[in-house]
N, C-alpha and C positions, 0 to 999 in steps of 0.2 A: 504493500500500500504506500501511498507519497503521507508524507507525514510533515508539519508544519509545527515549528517550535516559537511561539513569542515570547522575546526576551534579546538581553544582550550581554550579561554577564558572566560570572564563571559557573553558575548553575547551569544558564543553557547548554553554554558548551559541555559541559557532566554529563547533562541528557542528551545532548547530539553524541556523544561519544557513546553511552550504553546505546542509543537505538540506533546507532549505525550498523553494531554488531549484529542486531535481529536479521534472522531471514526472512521474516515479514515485511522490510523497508525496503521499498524497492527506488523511492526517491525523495532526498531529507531537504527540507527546506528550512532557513531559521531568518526571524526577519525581527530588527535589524541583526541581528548577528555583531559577531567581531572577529578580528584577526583571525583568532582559534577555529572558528565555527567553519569560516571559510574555507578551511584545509581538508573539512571532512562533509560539506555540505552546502546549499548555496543561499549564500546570504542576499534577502528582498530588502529593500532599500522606503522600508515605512516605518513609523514608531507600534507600539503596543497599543497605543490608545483613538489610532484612525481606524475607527469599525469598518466603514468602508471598504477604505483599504483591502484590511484583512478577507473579506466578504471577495472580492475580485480574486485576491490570490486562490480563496479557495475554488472559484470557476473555473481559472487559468490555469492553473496546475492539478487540478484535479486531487485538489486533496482530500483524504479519507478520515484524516484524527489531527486535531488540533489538541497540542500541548502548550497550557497558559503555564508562563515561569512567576512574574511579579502579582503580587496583589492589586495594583489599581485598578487593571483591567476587571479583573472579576468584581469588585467592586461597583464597577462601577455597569455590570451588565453583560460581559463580550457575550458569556454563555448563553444567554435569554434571546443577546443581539442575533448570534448565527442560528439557535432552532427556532425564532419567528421569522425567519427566509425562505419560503417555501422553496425557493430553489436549491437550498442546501441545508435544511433544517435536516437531512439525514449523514451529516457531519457529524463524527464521534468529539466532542471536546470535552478533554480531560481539565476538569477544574469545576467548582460548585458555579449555582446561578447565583445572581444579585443578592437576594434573599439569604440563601447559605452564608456567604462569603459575606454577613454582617458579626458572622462568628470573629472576623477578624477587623473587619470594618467600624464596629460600634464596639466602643472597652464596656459599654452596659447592659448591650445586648448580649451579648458574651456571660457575663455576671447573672443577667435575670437566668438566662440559660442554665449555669451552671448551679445554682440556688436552686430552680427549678427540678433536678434532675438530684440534687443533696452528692454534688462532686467537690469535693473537697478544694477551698479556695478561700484566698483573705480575704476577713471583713472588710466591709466597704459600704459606702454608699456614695450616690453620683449627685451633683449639683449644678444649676445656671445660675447666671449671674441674679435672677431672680431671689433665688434664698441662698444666693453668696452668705449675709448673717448664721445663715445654720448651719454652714460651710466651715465658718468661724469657729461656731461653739462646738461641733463635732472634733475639729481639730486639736480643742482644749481638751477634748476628753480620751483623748488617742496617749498612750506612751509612745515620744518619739524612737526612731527617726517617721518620719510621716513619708507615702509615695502618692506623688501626685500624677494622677495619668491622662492626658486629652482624650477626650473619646474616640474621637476619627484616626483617620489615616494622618502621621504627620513625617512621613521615611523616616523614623526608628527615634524620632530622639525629643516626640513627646512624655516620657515618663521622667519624672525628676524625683530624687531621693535628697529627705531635706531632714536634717536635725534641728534646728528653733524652730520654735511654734510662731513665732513673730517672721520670721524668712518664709515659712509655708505659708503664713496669709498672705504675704506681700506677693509671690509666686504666683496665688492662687486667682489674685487681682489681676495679675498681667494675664494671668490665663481667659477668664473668663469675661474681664470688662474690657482689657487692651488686644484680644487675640490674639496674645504672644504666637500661639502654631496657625494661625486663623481661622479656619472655619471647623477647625480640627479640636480647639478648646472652645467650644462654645456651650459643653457641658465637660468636665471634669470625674473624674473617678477619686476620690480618696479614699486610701487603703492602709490599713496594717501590715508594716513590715515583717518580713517570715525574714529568718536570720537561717542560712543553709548554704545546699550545694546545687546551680542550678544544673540541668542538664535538658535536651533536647530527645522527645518521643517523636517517630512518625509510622503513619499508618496510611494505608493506601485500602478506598473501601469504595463496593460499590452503592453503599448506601443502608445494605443492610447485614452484608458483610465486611470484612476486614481482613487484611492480612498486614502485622508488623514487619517493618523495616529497621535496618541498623539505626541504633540511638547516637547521640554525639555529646559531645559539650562544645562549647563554642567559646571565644575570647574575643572578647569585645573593645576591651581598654589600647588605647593606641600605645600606652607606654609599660613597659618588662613591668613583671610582679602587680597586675591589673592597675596602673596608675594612668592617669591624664584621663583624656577626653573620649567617650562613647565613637564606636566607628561603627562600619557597616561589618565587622568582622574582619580578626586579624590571623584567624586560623582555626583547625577543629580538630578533634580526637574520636574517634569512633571505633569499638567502643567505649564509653566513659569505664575507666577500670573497677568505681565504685558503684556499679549496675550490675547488683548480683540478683541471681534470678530468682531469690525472696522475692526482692524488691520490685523486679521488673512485674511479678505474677501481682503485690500489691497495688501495681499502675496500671495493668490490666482490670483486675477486678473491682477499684474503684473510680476508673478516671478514662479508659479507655472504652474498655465494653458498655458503661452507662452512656456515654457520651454518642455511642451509637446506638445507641436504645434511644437515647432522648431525641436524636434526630428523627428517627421512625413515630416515636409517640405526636412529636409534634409537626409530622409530617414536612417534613424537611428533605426537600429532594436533597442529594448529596451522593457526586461521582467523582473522584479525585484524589490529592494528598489529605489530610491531618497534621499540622505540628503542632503538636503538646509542648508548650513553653511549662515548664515543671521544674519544680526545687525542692527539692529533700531536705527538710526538715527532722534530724535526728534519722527516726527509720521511716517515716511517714511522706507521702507525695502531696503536693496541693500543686495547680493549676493557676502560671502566671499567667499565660495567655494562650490564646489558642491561633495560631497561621490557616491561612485555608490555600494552601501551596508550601511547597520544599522549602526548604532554611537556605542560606548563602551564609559564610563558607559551608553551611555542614553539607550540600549536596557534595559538593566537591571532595569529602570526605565520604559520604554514604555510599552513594549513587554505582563507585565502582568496587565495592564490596556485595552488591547483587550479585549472584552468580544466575537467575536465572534470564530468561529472554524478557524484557524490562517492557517492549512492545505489545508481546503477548500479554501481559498479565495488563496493560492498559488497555487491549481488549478487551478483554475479561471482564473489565468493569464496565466497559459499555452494555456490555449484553446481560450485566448484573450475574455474573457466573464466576466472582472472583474465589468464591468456594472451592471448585475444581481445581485452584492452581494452587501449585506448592513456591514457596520466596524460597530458595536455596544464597543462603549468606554466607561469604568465604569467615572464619574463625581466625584472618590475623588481624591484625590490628591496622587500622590506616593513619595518619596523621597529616594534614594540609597546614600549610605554611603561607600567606599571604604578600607577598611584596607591593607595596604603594610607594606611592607619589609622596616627594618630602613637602611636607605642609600639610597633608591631610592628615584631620578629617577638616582641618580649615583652609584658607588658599592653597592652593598650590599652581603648579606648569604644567601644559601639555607637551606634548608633540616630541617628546624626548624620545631618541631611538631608543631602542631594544637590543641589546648584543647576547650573545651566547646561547641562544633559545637553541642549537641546535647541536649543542656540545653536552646535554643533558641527557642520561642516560639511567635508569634502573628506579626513574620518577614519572609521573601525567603530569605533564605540566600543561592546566587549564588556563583559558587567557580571559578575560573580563575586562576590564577599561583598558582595551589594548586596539587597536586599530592597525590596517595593510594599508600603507600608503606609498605610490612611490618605489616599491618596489621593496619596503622597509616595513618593518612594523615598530609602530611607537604608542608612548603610553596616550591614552585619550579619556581618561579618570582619576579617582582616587585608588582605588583598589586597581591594581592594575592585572597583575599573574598571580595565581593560585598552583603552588607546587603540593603534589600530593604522592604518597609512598605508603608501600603496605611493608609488616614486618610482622616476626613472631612476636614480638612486643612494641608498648610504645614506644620504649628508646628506641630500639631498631628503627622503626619505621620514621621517626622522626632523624635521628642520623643520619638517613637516607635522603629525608629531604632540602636537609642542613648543607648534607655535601651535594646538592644538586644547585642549590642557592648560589654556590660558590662561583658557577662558571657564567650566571646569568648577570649582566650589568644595565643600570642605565640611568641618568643623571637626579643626584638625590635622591637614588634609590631608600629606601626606607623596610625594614619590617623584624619582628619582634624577635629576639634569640634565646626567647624561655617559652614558647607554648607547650602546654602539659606538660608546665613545671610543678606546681602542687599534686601532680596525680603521680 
């Protein structure tokens, strides 16, 4: 089948790289793509979010499955968009509708959900500038540190963690009366702090089945030993070494399996990923947040410790028969390493070549804010290449990717030399 991937980071390329391998793909398309994508597939020249667009390629190319990577799109409808086209409304696309994908979209529709369904998750309650005052007194009644979360979509860096109770009102203000994220605070989540370990669940379901995927933990902080400033991710581990199968069978049966019960009770179409944003808590899981699509880095971590045909089993959920398929997961361990742009995750330069990309050996090295230009490829983001290596263990596999780092250069290069250092 021709198959259609939106997106352009180091996830997509993950997923162009598993469903290249299927014998089901008979022609890969990824649009916009990047550098990486373009070496195993061919990159369409639209964003994610021109329905349009999208709608034409899938006439022109005859495509059979669309795979959504980012959240906006779903958010914002693509799913609804392509099966109200009578012309192509028998397009398989892997990703929830509008409705679903407020799992990720609204931090309170998420909440009512999970309350709803008694899944384990910090107190909270959501506020508008209307009863901002209760906002206040709620705050007084909280043991700091306090987390305050935009409701909407805000790319990853509406949640803030505040110790004064006076710094939380002040925060809360610019959230809700000055639009600090814009349209994105204009209701507010405040929450109790869980003090733990986080790490990353996903699940791939046709709605009323499920089948788990490798779990990760993720590194967010731009600076060694999780310091500075929130990024879009600086590297992953998969597996987390402290997901032992107590624990994982405890995330099943209060957080996972419900969670696909509650879809069905409340009749919630839902064909696609799962990511369980979760923190452990002593021995116990509760539920940060939920994605309605793959993590970035952790795909780039997960995605090629699938051992089965990744195509097939997204079949599978089309036809609602994910039952029948078995996820076969290789047992070593993988670990992604991220290099960006110096300045990120604030200013930084583009257009910097890329040297040694082809002197790397016994690593994937996935490409994301990377660009072919010229005959060159240079970086065109923050996050620019995702080096990933499998091993008998973390060190291994992280050693691997340390010495593959070594050979790749390019101006102010940047990226972290302790991920899955506490594990």
């Amino acid at each position: 089948m021709n198959v259609l991937i939106l997106g352009s980071g180091g996830r997509e390329h993950a997923f162009a790289y598993k469903i290249k391998q299927s014998t089901l793909c008979k022609n890969l398309y990824v649009a916009p793509g990047n550098s990486g994508t373009r070496e195993i597939a061919t990159n369409l020249q639209f964003q994610v979010n021109q329905f349009e667009d999208i709608v034409e390629a899938i006439k022109k190319f005859e495509i059979k499955m669309v795979i959504i990577g980012p959240e906006v799109p779903l958010v914002n409808g693509l799913s609804d968009y392509i099966s109200a086209n009578d012309e192509i409304k028998e397009t398989i696309v892997i990703g929830p509708n509008k409705h679903a994908s407020q799992l990720e979209g609204s931090k309170d529709f998420a909440k009512e959900f999970l309350n709803r369904h008694n899944i384990p998750t910090a107190s909270h309650k959501t506020f508008t500038a209307e009863n901002i005052k209760d906002a206040f007194s709620y705050i007084d009644s909280m043991i700091p540190p306090y987390v305050l979360k935009a409701d909407g979509l805000a790319a990853g860096k509406g949640v803030l963690i505040i110790d004064n109770p006076n710094e939380a009102k002040n925060e809360l203000t610019e959230m809700l009366l000055n639009s600090k994220f814009g349209d994105a605070s204009k209701s507010v989540v405040v929450e109790e702090f869980l003090d733990g370990i986080e790490l990353s669940c996903f699940v791939l379901t046709d709605g009323k089945n499920y089948k788990l995927l490798p779990s990760a933990k993720d590194y967010k902080r731009i600076g060694e030993g999780d310091t500075g400033l929130n990024t879009g991710g600086m590297g992953a581990i998969s597996p987390p070494p402290f997901l032992t199968k107590d624990f994982m069978r405890k995330v099943e049966k209060k957080i996972i399996q419900p969670t696909i019960d509650g879809l069905m009770k409340d009749k919630i179409t839902y064909k696609g990923f799962i990511f369980f944003g979760l923190i452990k808590v002593k021995e116990e899981p509760y539920v940060i947040e939920y994605n309605v699509r793959m993590g970035d880095p952790e795909s780039e971590a997960v995605l090629p410790r699938i051992k089965s045909d990744l195509l097939e089993l997204l079949y599978s959920v089309s036809k609602g028969q994910l039952n029948h398929q078995e996820v076969i997961i290789d047992n070593k361990e993988s670990a992604t390493v991220f290099l960006v742009s110096g300045g990120y995750p604030e200013q930084y330069e583009k257009n910097k070549e890329i040297f040694g990309l082809d002197k790397v050996s016994g690593s994937i090295v996935f490409h994301a804010g990377a660009k072919y230009e010229e005959g060159k490829v240079k970086t065109n983001g923050g996050r620019v290449i995702a080096i990933t290596s499998m091993g008998a263990t973390v060190k291994e596999a992280l050693d691997k990717s340390y010495n593959s780092i070594k050979n790749i250069s390019f101006e102010k290069m940047n990226y972290r030399g302790d991920i899955g250092f506490d594990l």
